[in-house]
C-alpha positions as CSV (number, residue, x, y, z in Angstrom):
1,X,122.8,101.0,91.1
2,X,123.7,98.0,92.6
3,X,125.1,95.1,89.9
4,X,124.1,91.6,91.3
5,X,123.6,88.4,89.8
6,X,120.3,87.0,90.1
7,X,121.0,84.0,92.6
8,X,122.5,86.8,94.9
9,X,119.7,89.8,94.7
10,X,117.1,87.9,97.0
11,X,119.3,86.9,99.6
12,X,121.2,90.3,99.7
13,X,117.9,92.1,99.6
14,X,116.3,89.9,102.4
15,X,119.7,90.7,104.7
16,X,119.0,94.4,103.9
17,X,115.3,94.4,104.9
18,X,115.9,92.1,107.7
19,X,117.9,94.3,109.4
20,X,116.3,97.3,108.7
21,X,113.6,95.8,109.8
22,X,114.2,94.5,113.1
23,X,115.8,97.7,113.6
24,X,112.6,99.2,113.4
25,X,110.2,97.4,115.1
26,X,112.7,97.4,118.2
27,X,111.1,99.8,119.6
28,X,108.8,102.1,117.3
29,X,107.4,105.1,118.4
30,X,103.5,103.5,118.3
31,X,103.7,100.1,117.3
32,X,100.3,100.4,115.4
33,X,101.7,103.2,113.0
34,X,104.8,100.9,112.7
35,X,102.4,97.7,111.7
36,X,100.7,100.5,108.8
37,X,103.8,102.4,107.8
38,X,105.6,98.6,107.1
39,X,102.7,96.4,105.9
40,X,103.9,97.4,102.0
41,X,106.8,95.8,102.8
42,X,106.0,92.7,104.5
43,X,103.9,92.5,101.1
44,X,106.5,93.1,98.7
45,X,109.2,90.7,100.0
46,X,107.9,87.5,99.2
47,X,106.5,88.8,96.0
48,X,110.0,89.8,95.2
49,X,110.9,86.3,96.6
50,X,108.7,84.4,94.0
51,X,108.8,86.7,90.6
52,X,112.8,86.7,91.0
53,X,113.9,83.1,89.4
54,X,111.2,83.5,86.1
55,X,110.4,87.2,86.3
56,X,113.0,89.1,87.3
57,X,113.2,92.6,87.6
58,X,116.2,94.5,86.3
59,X,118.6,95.6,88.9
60,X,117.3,99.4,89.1
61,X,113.7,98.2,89.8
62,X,115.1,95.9,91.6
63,X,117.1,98.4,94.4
64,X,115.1,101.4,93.6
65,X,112.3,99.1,95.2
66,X,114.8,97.9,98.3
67,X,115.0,101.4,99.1
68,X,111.8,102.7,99.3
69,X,111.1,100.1,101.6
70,X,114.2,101.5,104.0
71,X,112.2,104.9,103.7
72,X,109.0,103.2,104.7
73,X,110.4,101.3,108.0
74,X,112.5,104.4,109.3
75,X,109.2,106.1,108.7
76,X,107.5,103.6,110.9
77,X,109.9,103.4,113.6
78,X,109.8,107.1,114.3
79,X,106.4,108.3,112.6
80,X,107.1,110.5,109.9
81,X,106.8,113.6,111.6
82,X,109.2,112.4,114.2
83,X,112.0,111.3,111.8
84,X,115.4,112.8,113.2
85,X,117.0,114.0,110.1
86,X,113.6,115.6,108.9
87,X,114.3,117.4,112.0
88,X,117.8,118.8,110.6
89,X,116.4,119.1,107.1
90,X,113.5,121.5,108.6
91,X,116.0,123.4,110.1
92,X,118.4,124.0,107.7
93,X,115.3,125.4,105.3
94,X,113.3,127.0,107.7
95,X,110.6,124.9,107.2
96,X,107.3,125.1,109.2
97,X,107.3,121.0,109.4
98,X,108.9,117.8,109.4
99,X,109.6,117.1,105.5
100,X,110.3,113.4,105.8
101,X,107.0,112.5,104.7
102,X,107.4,114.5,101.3
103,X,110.7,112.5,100.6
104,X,108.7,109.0,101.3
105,X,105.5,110.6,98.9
106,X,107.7,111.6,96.2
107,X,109.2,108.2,96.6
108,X,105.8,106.7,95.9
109,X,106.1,108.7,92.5
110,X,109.4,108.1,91.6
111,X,109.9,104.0,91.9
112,X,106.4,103.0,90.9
113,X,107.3,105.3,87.9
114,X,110.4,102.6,86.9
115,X,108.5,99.8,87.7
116,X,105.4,100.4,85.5
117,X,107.9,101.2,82.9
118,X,109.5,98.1,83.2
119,X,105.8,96.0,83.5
120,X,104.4,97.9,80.3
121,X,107.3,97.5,78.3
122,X,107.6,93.8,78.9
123,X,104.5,93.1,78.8
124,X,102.2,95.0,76.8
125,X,102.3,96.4,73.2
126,X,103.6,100.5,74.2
127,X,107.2,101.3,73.5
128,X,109.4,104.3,74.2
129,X,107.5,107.0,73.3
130,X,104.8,110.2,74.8
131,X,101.9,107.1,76.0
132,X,104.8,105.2,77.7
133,X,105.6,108.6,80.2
134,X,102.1,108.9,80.2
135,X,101.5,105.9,81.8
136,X,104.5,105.8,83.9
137,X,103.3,109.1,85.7
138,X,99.6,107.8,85.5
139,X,99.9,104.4,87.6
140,X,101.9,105.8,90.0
141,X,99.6,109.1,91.0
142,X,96.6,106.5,90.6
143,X,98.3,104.3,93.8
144,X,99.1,107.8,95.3
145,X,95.5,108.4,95.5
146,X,94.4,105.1,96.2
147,X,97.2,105.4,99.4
148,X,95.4,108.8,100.1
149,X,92.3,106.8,100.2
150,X,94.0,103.9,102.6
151,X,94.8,106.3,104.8
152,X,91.5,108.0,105.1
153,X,90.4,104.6,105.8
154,X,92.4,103.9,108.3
155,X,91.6,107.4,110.3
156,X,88.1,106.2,109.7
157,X,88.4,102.8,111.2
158,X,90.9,104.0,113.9
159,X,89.9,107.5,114.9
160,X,92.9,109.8,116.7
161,X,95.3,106.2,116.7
162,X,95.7,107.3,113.1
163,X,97.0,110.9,113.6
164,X,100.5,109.5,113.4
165,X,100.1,107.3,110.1
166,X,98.4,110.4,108.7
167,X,101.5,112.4,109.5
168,X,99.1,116.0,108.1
169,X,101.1,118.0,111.2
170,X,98.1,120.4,111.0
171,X,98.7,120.9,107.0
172,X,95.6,121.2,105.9
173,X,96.4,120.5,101.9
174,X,98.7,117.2,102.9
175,X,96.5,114.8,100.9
176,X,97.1,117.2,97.7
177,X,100.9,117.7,98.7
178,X,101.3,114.1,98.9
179,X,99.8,113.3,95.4
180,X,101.2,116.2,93.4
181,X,104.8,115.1,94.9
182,X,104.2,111.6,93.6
183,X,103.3,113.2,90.6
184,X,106.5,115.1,90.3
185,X,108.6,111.8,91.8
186,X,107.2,110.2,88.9
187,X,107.8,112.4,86.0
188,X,111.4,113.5,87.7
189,X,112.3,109.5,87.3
190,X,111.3,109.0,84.2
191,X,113.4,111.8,82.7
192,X,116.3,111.0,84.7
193,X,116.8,107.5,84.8
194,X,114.8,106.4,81.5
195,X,118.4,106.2,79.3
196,X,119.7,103.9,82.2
197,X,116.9,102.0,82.4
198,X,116.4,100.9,79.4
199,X,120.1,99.7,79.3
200,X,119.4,97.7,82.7
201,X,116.4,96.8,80.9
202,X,118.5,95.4,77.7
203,X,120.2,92.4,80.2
204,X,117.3,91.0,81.3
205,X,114.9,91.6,78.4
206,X,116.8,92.3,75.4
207,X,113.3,92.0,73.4
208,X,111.5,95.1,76.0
């Protein structure tokens, strides 16, 4: 985890993306998928941008979040079938397919995971406990789904333009790999990183 003071994390975090970003979009393998694969992002920056000065998240949530974002825009700039070091990864397993898009799924499991625990313990009456992990894997496969459900949308509106967003490679049970992943991201976070969290959690909440 990176230890920043609050003035700093905005600034550093807007350098990080910036780069990332304009790295790519240079030249994206469909710029469509790019705008589709990145659009969470462009969201999330200025949200960060404005919650920072009176709500600030603690530095895990904080960097957890600035690097699912660097898994979302090197996703974008190749397509996630067409990532280079999925390439390497598929090799060295023997794996039928590209797996980069089950490292960016099982993101979606494992930071939402942090942040919900962070947003229900600061804000709402659970503590530590069984119906804190519940929720903390619940809200993240519920915006799995509703991703799912996105992207179904998307193939709807934009017929074969969305092959590459949907990155299925031919797999016909992607939609339930994709969820159950986010469903392990999110209970695999939670019983790592609970213990550090709630110490990050401590210096910018000591009340949570």
């Amino acid at each position: 985890m990176i230890a920043t003071s609050l003035r700093s994390r905005p600034i550093l975090l807007s350098v990080f993306w910036a780069v990332a970003l304009l790295w790519s979009g240079w030249a994206p393998f469909d710029r469509a998928t790019w705008m589709m694969e990145v659009a969470p992002v462009l969201i999330a920056w200025p949200v960060l941008w404005i919650t920072d000065r009176r709500h600030p998240l603690t530095d895990l949530a904080f960097w957890l979040i600035a690097l699912h974002g660097l898994i979302l825009m090197v996703g974008g700039a190749y397509s996630y079938a067409r990532v280079p070091a999925g390439f390497v990864v598929q090799e060295w397993l023997g794996l039928a397919r590209n797996p980069y898009d089950r490292l960016g799924h099982f993101a979606q499991g494992f930071v939402p995971a942090i942040l919900a625990r962070e947003l229900f313990l600061r804000t709402s009456p659970l503590r530590r406990g069984g119906w804190l992990f519940f929720v903390g894997v619940a809200a993240p496969l519920a915006f799995s789904a509703f991703y799912e459900l996105l992207e179904w949308w998307a193939a709807l509106a934009s017929g074969e333009a969305a092959t590459d967003f949907l990155g299925t490679q031919g797999d016909v049970w992607d939609t339930q790999w994709d969820m159950f992943l986010a469903l392990v991201g999110a209970i695999v976070a939670q019983l790592l990183l609970a213990r550090l969290h709630d110490r990050s959690l401590a210096r910018v909440a000591p009340g949570a």
